[in-house]
N, C-alpha and C positions, 0 to 999 in steps of 0.2 A: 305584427311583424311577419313578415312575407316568407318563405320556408328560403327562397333565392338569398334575401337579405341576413336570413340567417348562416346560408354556406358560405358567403362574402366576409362576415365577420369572423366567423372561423380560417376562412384562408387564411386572414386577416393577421389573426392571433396565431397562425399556424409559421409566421414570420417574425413574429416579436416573440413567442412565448421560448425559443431555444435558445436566442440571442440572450435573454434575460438569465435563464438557468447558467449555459453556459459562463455567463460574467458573476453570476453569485457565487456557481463553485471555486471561481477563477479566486475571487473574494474569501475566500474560505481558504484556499491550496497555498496561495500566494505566502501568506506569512510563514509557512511551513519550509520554504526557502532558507528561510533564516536559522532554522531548528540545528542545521549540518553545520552551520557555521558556529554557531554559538556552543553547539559541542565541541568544536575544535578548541575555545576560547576557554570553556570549560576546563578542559584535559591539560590548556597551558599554563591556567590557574594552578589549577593543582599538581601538576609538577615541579611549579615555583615553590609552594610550600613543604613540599613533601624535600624538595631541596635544601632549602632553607633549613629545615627540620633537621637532614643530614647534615648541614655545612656546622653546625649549631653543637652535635654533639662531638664531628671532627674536632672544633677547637675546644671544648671539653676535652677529647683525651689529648691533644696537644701541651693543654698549662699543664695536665697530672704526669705526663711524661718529663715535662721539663719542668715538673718539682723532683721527680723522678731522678732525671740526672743532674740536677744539680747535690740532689744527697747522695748521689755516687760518685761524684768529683770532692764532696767535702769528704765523705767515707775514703777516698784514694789519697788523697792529700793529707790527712789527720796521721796514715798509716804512713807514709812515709816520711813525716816529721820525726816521728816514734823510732823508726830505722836507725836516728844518730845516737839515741837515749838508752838501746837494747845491748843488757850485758850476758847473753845466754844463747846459745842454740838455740834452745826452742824457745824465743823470746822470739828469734829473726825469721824461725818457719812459721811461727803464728801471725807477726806482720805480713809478710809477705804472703801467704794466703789471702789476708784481709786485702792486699792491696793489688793481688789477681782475681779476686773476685769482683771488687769493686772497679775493675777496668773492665772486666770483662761486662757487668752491668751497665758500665757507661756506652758503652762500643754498641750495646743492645738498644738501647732507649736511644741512642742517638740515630741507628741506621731505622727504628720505628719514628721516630719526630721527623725524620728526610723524606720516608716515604707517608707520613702524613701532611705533611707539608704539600706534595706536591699534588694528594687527593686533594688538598683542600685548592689549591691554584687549579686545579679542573671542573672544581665543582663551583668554585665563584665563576667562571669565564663561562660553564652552562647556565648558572642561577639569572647573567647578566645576557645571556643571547634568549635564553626563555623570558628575561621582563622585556626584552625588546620585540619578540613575537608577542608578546601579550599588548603592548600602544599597537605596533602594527594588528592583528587582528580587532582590534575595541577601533580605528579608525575606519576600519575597512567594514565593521559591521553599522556604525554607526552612517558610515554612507550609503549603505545597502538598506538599512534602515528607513532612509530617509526616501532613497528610491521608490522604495515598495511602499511607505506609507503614502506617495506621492502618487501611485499606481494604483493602490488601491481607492486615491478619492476619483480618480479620473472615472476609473472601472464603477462604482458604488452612482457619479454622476449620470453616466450612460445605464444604468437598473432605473435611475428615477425616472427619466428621460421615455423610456422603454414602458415603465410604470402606468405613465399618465398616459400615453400611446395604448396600453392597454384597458385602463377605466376609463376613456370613448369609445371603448370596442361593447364591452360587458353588460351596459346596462339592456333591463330587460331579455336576456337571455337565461335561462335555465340554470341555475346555480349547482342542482347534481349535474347536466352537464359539462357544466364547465369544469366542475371537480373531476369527473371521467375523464374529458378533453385533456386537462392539465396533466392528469396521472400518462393517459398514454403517447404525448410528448414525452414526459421523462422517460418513460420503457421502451418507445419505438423510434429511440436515435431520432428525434425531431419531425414527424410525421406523424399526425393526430388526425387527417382527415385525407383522405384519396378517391380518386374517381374511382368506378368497376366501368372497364370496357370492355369490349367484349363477351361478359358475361365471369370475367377476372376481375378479382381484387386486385389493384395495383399496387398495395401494399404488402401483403404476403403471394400474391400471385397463385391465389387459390379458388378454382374454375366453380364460382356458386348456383344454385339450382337457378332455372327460369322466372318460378315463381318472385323467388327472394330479390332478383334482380330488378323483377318490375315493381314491385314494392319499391326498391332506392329511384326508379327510374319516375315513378308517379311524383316522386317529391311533395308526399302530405307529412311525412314524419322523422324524426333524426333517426335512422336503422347504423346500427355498428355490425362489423364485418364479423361472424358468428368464429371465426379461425383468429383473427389477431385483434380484436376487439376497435380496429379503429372507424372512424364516422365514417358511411360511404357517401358519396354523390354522385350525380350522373352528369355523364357530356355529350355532348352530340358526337354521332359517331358514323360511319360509313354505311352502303346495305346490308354488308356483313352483317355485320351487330343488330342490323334490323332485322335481318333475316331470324339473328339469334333469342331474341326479344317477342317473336312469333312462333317459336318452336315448340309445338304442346308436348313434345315428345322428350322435354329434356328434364321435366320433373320439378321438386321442389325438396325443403331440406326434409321434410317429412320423406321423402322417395329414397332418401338416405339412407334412413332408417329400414324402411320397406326392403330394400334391396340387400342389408344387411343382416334380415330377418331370412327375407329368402335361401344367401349363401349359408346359412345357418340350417336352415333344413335342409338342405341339398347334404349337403357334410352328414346329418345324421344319417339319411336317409341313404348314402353310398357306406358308412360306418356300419349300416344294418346286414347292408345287403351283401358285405365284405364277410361278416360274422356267420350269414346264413351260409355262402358256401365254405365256409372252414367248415362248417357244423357239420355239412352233407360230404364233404370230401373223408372226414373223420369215422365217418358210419361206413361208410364203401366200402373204409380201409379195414375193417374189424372185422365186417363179413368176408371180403377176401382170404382173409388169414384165418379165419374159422370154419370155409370152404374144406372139403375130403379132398386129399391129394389124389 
């Protein structure tokens, strides 16, 4: 296989392979939609029962009150049968005690049974607007549901689609490269392969030696871009670039180094030479002051 037919199937793949990533994450994210809903659905649940729970023990202390006062209406009424049968003062201040206490406990259990009464007609009329949010959200998921599951065959159709679009691309081609290629699609936002023109990566736009450049430019071997690792190739391109492509002066990624090396002794060697005259400005200074006046 020819190195040309090699950069043709990577274009190739360099068109299929985002569309695909892109629809599997889509396949992946999508049901996550549902996640906000279903908490809502969740939270309606459980405030139905935690309701329910309340309304439950409201009419609990409801029967106990109105056992409550009904033995303080027979306690008031016992006492005042007793009123026509009393031969004594303190016969009539013992009943009548009995039978102001016992109103007064009626008068208490009755104005507690009124205002639970009316907790409890607020807490059925929430219990019954919360079961009615709970059919409304279980309808509205359940068609969302169906949405998305409808979405996601459509979406999972077009991955197969894409699939087999990509196993006529692959065969015979390098299998660690394709694993590279595949990786730097996923990192480099959908570009896995770019021209250098100029003597530029047109992927990171990062100006490469002469040498390096004619290497991609001979087209004998797959070279990846030494700064964003993606495949490079070459295109024809104006004199310019000719011009650039014959420049002995412009080095190679070894000269990278070299010249990195160089500013590197330059730096000590101004660091030396910086050091020598403190040294010698410091001696001047000590004879002067140890000069006779």
């Amino acid at each position: 296989m020819t190195m040309d037919e090699i950069f043709r199937r990577l274009r190739a793949l360099q068109d299929i392979l985002p569309r695909k990533i892109e629809l599997e994450h889509d396949i992946q994210n999508i049901p996550k939609v549902l996640m906000a809903q279903e908490e809502v659905l969740t939270r309606f649940k459980r405030t139905f029962i935690e309701k329910n729970q309340e309304r439950e023990k409201g009419e609990l202390f409801e029967a106990e009150h109105r056992n409550l006062l009904a033995a303080a209406e027979r306690s008031r009424e016992d006492a005042e049968r007793k009123m026509e049968l009393i031969n004594t003062q303190r016969e009539y201040e013992a009943l009548d005690k009995e039978i102001s206490d016992s109103a007064a406990r009626e008068q208490q259990y009755r104005k507690e049974l009124q205002q639970q009464e009316r907790s409890l007609a607020e807490l059925e009329e929430q219990i019954k607007q919360t079961q009615a949010s709970i059919v409304q959200q279980e309808g509205e998921l359940k068609e969302r549901r169906a949405s998305i599951e409808n979405e996601v065959a459509n979406k999972k159709q077009l991955v197969e689609e894409l699939v087999e679009q990509e196993q006529a691309l692959i065969p015979d081609l390098d299998p660690e490269m394709l694993f590279k290629f595949d990786r730097i699609i996923r990192n480099k936002m959908g570009k896995g392969i770019v021209a250098i023109k100029s003597g530029v990566c047109t992927g990171c736009h990062m100006v490469l030696p002469v040498q390096f450049a004619n290497n991609v430019r001979m087209g004998e071997e797959i070279v990846f871009c030494p700064y964003c690792s993606r495949i490079l190739f070459y295109e024809e391109a104006d004199q310019n670039e000719e011009d650039f492509f014959y420049n002995d002066d412009a080095g190679s990624l070894a000269d990278l180094d070299d010249l990195d090396e160089e500013e590197e002794e330059d730096d000590l060697d101004e660091e030396e030479e910086k050091v020598n005259i403190d040294y010698e400005e410091e001696i001047l200074a000590m004879n002067q002051a140890a000069a006779p006046l």
